[in-house]
LUMLO-152673 format. One record per residue (C-alpha): chain; x, y, z; residue in three letters; residue number from 1. Coordinates in nm, 3 decimals, m for minus. Layout:
c | c1 | c2 | c3 | r | k
A | X | Y | Z | ALA | NUM
...
END
This chain:
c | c1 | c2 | c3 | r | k
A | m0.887 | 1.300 | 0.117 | UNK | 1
A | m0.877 | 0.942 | 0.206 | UNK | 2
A | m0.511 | 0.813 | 0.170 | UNK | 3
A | m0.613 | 0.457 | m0.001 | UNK | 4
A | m0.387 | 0.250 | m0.252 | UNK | 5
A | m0.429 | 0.350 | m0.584 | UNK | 6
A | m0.495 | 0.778 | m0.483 | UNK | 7
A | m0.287 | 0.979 | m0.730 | UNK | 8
A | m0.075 | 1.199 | m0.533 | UNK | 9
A | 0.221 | 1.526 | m0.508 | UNK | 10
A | 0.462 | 1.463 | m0.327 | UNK | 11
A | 0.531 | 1.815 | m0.123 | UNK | 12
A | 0.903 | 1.823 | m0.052 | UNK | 13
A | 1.223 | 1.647 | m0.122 | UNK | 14
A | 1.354 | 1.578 | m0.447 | UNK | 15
A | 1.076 | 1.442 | m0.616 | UNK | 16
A | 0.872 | 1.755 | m0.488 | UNK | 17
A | 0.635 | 1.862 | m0.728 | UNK | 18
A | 0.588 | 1.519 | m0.903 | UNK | 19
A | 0.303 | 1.269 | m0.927 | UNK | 20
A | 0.322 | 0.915 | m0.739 | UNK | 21
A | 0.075 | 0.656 | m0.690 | UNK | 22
A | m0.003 | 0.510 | m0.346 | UNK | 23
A | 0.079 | 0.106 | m0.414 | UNK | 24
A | 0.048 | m0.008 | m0.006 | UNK | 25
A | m0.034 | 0.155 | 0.318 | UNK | 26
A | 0.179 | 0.061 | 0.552 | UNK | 27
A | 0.030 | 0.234 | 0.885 | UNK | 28
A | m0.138 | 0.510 | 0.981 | UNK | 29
A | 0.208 | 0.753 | 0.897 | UNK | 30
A | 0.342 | 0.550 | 0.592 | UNK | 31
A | 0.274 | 0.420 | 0.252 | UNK | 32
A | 0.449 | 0.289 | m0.010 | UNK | 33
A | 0.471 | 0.493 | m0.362 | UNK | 34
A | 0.596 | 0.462 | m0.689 | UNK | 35
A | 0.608 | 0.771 | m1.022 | UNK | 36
A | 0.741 | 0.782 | m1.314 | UNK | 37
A | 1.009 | 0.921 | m1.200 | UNK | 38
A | 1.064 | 0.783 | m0.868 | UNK | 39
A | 1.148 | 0.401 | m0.757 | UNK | 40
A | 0.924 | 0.217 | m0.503 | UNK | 41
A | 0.927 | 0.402 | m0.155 | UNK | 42
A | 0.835 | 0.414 | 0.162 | UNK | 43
A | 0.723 | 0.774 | 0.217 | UNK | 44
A | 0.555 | 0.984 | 0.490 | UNK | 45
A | 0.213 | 1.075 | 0.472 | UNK | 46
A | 0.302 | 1.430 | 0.531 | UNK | 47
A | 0.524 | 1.464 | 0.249 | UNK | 48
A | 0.183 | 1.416 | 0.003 | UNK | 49
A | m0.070 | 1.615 | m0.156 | UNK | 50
A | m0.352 | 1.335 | m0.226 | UNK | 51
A | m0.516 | 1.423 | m0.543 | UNK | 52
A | m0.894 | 1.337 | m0.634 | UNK | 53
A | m0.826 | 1.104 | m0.871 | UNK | 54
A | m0.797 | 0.716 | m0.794 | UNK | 55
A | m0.631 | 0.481 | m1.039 | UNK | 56
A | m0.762 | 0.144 | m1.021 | UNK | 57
A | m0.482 | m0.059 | m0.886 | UNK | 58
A | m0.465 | m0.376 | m0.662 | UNK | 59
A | m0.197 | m0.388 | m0.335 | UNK | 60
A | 0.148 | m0.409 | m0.404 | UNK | 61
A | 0.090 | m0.404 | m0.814 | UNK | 62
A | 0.392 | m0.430 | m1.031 | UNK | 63
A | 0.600 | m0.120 | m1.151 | UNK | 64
A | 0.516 | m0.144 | m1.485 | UNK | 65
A | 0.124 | m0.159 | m1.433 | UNK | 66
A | 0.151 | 0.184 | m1.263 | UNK | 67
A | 0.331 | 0.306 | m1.521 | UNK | 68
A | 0.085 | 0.175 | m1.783 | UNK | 69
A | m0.171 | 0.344 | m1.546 | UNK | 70
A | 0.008 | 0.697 | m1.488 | UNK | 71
A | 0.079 | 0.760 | m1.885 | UNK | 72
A | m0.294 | 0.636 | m1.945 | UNK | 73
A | m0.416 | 0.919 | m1.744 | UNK | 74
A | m0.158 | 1.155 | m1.889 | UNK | 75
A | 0.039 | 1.210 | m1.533 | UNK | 76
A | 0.365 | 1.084 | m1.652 | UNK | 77
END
């Protein structure tokens, strides 16, 4: 899976393991930025993710609440 902004993914450990977060910015070839439902804006490993198939169509860096809008649309919240 291609780790792009707007890829729909798990994250695999920590306390948010087992929830959904969006990729919002890629910050290098390790890290990206994500945001859930549940979880604030964060810089997080790469390794820490499952990517998903699905791609929400969302611009670089776009606001918390248009993820949210996007992650209940698609019934992941």
């Amino acid at each position: 899976m291609i780790i792009e902004v707007g890829r729909v993914c798990r994250k695999t450990t920590g306390k948010d393991a087992g929830k959904y977060c969006v990729i919002v910015e890629k910050i290098d070839d390790n890290y990206v930025m994500t945001e859930g439902i549940a979880q604030k804006r964060k810089k997080t490993s790469i390794l820490h993710l499952e990517p998903l198939p699905k791609v929400l169509e969302i611009k670089k860096g776009a606001s918390t609440d248009e993820v949210k809008k996007k992650l209940e649309e698609e019934n992941l919240a």
